[in-house]
N, CA, C and O of each residue as an XYZ file, in Angstrom:
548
protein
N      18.977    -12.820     -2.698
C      19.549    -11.946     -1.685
C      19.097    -12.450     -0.333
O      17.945    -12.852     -0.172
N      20.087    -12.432      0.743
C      19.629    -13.184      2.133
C      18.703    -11.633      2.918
O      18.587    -10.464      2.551
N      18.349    -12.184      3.764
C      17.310    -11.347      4.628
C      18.368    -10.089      4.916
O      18.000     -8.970      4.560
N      18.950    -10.158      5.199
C      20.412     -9.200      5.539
C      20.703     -8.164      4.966
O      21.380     -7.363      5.611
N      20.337     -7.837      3.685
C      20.006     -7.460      2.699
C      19.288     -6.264      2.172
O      19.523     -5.328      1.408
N      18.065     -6.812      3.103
C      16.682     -6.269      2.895
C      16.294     -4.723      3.565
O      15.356     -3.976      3.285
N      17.291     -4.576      4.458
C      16.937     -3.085      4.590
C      17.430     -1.753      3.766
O      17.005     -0.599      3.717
N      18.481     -2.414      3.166
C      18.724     -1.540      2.000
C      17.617     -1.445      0.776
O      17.190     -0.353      0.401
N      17.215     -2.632      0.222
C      16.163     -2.897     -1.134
C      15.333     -2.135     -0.239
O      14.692     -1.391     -0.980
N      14.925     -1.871      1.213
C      13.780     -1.101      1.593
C      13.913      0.277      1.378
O      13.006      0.989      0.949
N      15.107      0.679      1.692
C      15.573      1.898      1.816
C      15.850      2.973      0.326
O      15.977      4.197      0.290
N      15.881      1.920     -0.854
C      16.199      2.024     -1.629
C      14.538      2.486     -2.503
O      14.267      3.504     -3.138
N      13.750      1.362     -2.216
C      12.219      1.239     -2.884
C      11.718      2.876     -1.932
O      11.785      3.958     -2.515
N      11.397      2.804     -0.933
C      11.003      4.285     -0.210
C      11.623      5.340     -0.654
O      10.833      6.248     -0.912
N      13.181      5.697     -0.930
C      13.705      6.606     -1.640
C      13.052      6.880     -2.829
O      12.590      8.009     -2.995
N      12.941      6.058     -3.656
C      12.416      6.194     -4.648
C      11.058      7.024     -4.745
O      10.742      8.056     -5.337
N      10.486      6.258     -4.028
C       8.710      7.032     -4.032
C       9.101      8.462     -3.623
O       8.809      9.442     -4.308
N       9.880      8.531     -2.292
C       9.826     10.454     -1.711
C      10.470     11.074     -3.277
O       9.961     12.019     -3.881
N      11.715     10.284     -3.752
C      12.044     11.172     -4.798
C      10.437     11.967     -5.498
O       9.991     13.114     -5.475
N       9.870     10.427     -6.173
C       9.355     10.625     -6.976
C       7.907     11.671     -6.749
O       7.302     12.307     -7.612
N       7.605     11.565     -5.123
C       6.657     13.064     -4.933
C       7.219     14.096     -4.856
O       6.680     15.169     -5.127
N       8.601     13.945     -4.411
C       9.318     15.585     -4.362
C       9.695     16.433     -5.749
O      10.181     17.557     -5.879
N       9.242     15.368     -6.805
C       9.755     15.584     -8.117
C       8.388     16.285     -8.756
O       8.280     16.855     -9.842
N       7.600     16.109     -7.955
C       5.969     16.658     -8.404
C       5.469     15.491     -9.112
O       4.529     15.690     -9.881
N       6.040     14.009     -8.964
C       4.741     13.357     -9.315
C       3.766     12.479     -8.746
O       3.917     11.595     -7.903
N       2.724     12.874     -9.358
C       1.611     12.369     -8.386
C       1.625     11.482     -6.923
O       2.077     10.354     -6.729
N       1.129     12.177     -6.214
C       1.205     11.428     -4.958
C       0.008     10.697     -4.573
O      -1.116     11.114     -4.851
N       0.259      9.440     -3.837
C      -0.952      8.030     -4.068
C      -2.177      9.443     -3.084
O      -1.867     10.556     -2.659
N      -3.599      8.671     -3.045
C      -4.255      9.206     -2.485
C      -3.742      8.265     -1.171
O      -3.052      7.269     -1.387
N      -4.178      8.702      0.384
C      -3.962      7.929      1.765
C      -4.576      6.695      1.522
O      -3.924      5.655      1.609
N      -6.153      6.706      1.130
C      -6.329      5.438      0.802
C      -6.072      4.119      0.437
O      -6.294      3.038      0.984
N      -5.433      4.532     -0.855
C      -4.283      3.650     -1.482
C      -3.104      3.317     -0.825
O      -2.590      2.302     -1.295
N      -2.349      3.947      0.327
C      -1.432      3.210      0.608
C      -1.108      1.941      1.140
O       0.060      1.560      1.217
N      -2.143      1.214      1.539
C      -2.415      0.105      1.701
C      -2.093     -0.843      1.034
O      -1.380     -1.768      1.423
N      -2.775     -0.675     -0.470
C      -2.922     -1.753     -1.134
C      -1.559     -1.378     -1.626
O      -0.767     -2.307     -1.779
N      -1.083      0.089     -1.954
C       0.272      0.536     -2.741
C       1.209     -0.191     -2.258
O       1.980     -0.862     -2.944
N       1.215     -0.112     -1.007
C       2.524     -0.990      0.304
C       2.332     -2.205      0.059
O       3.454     -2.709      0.095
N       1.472     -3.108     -0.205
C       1.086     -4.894      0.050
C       1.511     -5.536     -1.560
O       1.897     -6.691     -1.743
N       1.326     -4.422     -2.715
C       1.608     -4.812     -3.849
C       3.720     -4.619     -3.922
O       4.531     -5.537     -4.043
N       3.990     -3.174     -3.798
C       5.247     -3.374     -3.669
C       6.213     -4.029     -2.854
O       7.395     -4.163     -3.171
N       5.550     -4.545     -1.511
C       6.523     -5.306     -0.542
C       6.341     -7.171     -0.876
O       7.235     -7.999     -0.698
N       5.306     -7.381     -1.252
C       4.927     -8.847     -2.220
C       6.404     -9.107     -3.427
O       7.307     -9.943     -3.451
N       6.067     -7.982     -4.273
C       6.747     -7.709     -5.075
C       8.679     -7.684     -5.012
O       9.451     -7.700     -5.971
N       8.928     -7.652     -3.887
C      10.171     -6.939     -3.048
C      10.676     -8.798     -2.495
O      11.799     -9.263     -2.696
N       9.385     -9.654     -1.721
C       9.492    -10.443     -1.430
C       9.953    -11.506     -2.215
O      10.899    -12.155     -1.767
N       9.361    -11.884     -3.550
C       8.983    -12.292     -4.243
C      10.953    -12.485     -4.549
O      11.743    -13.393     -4.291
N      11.102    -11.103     -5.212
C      12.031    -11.162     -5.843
C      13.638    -11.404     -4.624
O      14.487    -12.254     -4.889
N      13.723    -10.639     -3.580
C      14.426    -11.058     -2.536
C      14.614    -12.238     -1.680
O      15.558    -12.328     -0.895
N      13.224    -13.635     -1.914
C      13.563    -14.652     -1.343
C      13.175    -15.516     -1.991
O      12.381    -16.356     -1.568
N      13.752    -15.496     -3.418
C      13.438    -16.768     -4.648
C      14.543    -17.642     -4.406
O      14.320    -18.840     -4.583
N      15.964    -17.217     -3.951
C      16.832    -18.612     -3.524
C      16.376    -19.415     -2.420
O      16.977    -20.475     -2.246
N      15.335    -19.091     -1.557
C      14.882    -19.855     -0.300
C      14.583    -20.487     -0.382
O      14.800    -21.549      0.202
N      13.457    -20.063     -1.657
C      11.771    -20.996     -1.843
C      11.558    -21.261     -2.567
O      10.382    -21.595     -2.717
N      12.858    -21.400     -4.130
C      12.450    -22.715     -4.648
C      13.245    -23.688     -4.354
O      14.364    -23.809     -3.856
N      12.068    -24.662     -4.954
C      12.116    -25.988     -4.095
C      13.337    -26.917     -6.001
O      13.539    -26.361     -7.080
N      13.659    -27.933     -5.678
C      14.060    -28.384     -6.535
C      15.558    -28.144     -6.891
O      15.945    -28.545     -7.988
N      16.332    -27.593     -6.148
C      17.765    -27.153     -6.815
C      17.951    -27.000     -5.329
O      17.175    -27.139     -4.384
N      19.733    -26.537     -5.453
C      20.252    -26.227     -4.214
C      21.072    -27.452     -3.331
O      20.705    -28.619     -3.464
N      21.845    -27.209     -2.712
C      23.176    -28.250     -2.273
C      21.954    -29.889     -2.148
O      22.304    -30.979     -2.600
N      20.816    -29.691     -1.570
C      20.508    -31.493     -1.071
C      19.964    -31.718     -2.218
O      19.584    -32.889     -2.222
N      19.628    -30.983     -3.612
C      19.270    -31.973     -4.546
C      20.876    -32.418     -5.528
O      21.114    -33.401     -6.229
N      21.553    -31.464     -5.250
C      22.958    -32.271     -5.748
C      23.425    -33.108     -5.150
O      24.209    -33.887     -5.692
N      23.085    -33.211     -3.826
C      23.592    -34.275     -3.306
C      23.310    -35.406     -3.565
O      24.110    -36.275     -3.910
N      21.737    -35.565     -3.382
C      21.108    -36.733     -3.799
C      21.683    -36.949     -5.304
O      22.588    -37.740     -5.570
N      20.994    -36.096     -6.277
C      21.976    -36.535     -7.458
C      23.394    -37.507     -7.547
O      23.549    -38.561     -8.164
N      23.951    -37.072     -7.058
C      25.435    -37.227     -6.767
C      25.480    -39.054     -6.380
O      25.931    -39.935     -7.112
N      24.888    -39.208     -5.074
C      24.806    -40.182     -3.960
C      24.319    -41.161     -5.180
O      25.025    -42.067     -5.623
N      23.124    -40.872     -5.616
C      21.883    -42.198     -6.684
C      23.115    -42.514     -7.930
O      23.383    -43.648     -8.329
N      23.657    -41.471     -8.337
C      24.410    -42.034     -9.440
C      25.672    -42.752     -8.672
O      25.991    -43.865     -9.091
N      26.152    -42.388     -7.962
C      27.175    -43.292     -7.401
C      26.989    -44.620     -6.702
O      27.727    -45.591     -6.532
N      25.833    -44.347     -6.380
C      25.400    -45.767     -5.931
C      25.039    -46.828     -7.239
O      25.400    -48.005     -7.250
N      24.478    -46.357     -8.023
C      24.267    -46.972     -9.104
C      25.649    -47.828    -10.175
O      25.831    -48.926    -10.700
N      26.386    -46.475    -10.042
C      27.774    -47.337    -10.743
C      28.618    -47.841    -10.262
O      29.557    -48.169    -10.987
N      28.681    -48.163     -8.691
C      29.764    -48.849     -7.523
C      28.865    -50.185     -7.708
O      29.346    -51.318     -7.692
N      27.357    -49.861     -7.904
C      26.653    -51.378     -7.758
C      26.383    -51.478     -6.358
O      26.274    -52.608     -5.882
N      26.207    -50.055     -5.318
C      25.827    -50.295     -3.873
C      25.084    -50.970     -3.440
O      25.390    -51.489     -2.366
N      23.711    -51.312     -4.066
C      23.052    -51.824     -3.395
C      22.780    -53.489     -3.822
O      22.112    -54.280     -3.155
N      23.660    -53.856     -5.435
C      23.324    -55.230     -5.616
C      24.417    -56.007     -5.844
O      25.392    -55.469     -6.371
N      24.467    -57.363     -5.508
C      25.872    -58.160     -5.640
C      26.131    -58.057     -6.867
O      25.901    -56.968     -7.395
N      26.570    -58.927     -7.510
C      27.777    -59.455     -8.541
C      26.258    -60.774     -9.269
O      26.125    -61.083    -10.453
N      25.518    -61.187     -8.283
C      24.476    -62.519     -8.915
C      23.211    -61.518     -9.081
O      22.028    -61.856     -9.061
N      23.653    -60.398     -9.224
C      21.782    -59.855     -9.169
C      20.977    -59.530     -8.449
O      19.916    -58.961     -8.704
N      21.609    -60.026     -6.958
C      20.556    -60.009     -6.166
C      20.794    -58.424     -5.129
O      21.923    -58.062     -4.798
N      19.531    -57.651     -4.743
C      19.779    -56.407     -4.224
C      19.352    -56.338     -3.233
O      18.379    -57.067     -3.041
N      19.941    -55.210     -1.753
C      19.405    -55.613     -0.962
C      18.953    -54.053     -0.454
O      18.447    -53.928      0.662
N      19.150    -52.937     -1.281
C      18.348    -51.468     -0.967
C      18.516    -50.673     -2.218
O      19.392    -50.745     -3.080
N      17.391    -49.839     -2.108
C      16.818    -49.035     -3.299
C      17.755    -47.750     -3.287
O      17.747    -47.060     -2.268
N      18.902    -47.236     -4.812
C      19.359    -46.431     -4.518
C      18.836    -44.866     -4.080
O      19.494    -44.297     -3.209
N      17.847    -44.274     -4.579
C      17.034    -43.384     -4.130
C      16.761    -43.335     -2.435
O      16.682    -42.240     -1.879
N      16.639    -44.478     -1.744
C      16.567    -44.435     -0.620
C      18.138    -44.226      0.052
O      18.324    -43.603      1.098
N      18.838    -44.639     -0.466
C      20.322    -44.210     -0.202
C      20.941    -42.575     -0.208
O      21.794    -41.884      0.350
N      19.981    -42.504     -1.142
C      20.563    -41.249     -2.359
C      19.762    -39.833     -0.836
O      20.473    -38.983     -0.300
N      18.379    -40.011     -0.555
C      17.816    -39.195      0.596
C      18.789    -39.582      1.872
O      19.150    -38.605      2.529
N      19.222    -40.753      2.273
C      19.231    -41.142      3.753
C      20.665    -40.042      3.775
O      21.053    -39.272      4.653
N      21.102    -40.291      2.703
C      22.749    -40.087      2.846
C      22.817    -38.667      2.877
O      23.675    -38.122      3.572
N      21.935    -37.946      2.140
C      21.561    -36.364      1.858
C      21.094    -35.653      2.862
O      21.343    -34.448      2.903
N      20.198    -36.379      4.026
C      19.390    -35.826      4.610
C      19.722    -34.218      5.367
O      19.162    -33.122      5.403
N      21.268    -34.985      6.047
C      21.940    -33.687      6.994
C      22.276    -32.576      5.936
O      22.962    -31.710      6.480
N      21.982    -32.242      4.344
C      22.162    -31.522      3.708
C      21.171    -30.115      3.469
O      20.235    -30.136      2.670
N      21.504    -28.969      4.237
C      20.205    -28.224      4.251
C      19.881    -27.663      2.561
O      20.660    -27.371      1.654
N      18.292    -27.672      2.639
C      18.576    -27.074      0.695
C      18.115    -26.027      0.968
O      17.371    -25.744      0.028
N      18.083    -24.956      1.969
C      17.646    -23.798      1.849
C      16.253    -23.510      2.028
O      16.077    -22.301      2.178
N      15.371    -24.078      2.060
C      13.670    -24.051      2.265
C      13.440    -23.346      3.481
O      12.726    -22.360      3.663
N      14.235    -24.068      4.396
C      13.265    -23.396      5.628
C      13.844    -21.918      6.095
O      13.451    -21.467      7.170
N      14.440    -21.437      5.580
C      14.948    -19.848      5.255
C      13.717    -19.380      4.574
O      13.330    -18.280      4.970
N      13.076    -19.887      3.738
C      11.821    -19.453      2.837
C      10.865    -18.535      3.795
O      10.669    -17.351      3.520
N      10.259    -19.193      4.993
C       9.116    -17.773      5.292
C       9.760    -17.278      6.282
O       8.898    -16.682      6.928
N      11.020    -17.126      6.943
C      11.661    -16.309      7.736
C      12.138    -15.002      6.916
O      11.910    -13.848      7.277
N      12.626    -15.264      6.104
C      13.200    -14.408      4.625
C      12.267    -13.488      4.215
O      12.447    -12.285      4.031
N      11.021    -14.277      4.053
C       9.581    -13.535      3.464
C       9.316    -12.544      4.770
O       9.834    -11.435      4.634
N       8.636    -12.747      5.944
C       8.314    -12.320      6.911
C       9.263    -10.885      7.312
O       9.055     -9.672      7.341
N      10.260    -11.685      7.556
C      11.773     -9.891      7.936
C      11.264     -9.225      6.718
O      10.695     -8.148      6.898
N      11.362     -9.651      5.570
C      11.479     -8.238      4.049
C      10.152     -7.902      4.218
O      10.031     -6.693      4.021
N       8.998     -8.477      4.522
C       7.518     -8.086      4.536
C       7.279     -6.920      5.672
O       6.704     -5.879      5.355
N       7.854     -7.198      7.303
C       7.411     -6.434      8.103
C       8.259     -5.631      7.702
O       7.740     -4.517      7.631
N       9.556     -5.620      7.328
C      10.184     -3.866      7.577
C       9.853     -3.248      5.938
O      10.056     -2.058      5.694
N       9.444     -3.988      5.111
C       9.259     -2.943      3.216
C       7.645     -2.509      4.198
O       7.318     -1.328      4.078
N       6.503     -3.587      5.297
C       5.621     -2.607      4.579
C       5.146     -1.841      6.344
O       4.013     -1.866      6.827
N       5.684     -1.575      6.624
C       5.969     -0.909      8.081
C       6.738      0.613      7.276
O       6.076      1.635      7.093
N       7.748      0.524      7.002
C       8.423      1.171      6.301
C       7.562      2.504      5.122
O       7.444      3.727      5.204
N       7.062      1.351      3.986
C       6.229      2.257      2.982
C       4.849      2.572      3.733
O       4.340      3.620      3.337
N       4.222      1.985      4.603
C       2.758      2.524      5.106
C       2.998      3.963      5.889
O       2.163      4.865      5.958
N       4.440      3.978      6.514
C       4.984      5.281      7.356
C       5.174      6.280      6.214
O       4.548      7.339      6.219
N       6.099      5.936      5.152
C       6.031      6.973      4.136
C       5.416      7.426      3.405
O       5.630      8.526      2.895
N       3.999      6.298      3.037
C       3.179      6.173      2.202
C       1.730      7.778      2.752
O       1.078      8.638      2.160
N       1.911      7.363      3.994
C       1.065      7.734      5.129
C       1.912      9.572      5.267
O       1.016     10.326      5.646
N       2.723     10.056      5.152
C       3.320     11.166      5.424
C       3.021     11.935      4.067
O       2.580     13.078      3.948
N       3.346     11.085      3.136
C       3.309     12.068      1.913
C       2.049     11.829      0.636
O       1.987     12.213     -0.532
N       1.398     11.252      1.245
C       0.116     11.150      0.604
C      -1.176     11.568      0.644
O      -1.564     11.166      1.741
N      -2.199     12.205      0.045
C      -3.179     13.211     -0.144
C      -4.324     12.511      0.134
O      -4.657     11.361     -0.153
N      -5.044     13.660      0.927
C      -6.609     12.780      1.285
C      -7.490     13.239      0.112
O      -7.334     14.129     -0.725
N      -8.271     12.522      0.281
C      -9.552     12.936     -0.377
C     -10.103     14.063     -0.561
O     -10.666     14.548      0.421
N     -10.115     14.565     -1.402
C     -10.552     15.915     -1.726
C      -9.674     16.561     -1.515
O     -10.310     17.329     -0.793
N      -8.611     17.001     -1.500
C      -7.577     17.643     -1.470
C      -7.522     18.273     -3.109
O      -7.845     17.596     -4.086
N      -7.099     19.538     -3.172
C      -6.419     20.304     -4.420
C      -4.583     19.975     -4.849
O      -3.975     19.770     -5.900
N      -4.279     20.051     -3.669
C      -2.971     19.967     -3.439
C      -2.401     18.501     -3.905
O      -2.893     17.430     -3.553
N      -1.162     18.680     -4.846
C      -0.239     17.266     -4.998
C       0.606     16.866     -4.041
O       1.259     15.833     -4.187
């Protein structure tokens, strides 16, 4: 899912929790919302910017793919006597290069879903959650 995205999965994860205190169940102590917010917005991240950040797939490794095998069966880089005058792999990057694979979307992606899930849950976390020593749910 692109960053674009992400204020809904926020809107969606916070709904959830108010449901789930308005429903009478247990509400975090204040303490905990900290760590409660850093585990679910990780979690949020994780799963919302896995097309960014992995590495290994995505338009510039097909490309390269693409480029090395074609170079290989045109015979780009060696005559007809054997003799060669560039490495297809080096062909296969040069030719790929202007191909974005999505990476550097990786901690822009992370960062937007991180500040608004845990800005977001520390505000809600923080409204409907019980101090210490409290009787009250």
């Amino acid at each position: 899912m692109a960053a674009g995205g992400a204020p809904l999965l926020v809107v969606v994860v916070v709904f959830s929790m108010l449901i789930t205190s308005s429903l009478g169940g247990p509400r975090p102590l204040c303490s905990e919302c900290e760590t409660q917010c850093r585990t679910n917005c990780t979690a949020m991240v994780e799963t919302s910017c896995r097309g960014y950040c992995t590495s290994g797939g995505g338009p510039r490794s097909s490309c390269r793919k693409y480029v090395f095998e074609d170079c290989n069966v045109k015979g780009t880089c060696c005559s007809s006597n054997g003799t060669c005058t560039c490495d297809c792999n080096t062909v296969a990057e040069r030719g790929c290069m202007s191909v974005s694979d999505g990476t550097l979307q990786c901690d822009p992606c992370k960062r937007s879903i991180y500040d608004q899930c845990g800005s977001t849950c520390r505000n809600d976390c923080n409204n409907n959650c019980k101090k210490k020593g409290c009787r009250h749910d």
